[in-house]
N, C-alpha and C positions, 0 to 999 in steps of 0.2 A: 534270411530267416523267414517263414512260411508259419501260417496257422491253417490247419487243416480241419473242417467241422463236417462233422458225419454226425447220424443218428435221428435224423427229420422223417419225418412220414404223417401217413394221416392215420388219427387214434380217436374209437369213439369216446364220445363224453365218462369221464373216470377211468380213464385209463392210463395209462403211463408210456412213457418215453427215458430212454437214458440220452442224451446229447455228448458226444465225445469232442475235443480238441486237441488233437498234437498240433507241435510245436517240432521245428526240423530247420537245421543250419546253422553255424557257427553260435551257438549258444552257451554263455557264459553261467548263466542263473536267472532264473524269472521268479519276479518278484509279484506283483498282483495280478490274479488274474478274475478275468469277471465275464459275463453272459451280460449281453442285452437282447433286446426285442426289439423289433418293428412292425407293428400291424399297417395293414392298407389305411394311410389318408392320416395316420399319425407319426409323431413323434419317436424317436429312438427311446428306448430306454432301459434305465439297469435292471438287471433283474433280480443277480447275485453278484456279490463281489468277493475275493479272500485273498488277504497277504498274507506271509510267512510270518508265523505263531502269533497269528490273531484271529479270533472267532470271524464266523462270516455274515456278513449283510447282507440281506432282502428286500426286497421290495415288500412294501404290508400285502400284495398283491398275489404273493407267492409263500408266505411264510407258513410255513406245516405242510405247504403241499411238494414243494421244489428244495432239492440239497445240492450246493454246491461241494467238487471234493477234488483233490490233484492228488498225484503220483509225480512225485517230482524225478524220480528216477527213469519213467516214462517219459517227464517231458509232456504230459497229458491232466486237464480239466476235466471234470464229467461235470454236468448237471442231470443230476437225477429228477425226473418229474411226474408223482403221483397225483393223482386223481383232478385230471386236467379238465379242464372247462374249458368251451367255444371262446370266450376272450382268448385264452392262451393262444389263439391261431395269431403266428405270426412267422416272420423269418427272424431266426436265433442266430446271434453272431458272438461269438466266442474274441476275446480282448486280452491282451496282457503286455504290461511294463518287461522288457527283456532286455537284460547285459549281453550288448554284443560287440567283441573287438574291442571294448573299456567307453563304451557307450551306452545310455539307456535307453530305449527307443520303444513308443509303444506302435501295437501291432495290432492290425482287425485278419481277424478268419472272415471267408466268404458268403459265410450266410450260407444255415440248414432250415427249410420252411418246414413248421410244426405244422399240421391242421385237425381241429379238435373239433369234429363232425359226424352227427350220426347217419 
């Protein structure tokens, strides 16, 4: 099982980004999946998170600007990200609990580097 994260670039201040994550290989059903961050010199952190049929969580950080969404029939996470701000610079790593082979097992994607600069 693989997490693939696309959708990184550099965006000036208030503008937007979509972040993608497939998901590929013997996959049964995924269950939560979620976005973190990393800026230079900190901390990992969540950004969004969503289980199956439950509302999703934010970071107070992101809330009104960033949407988390899946296509479960894709096998794909988006976060969608309006009207970004220079903190947002960071490398974006896409996360998710997956049934594989009658296993649960969580999974990091590689990391898409955001940069929110004018």
């Amino acid at each position: 099982v693989q997490l693939q994260a696309s959708g990184g670039g550099l965006v000036q201040p208030g503008g937007f980004l979509r972040l993608s994550c497939a998901a590929s290989g013997s996959i049964s059903s995924i269950n939560t999946v979620a976005w973190y961050r990393q800026a230079p010199g900190k901390l990992r952190e969540l950004v969004a998170a969503v289980s199956p049929g439950t509302n999703p969580n934010y970071a107070d950080s992101v809330k009104g600007r960033f949407t988390i969404s899946r296509d479960n029939a894709k096998k794909t996470v988006y976060l969608q990200m309006n009207s970004l701000k220079p903190e947002d610079t960071a490398v974006y790593y896409c996360n998710a609990d997956i049934w594989s082979q009658s296993k649960l097992v969580n999974y990091w994607g590689q990391g898409t580097l955001v940069t929110v600069s004018s």
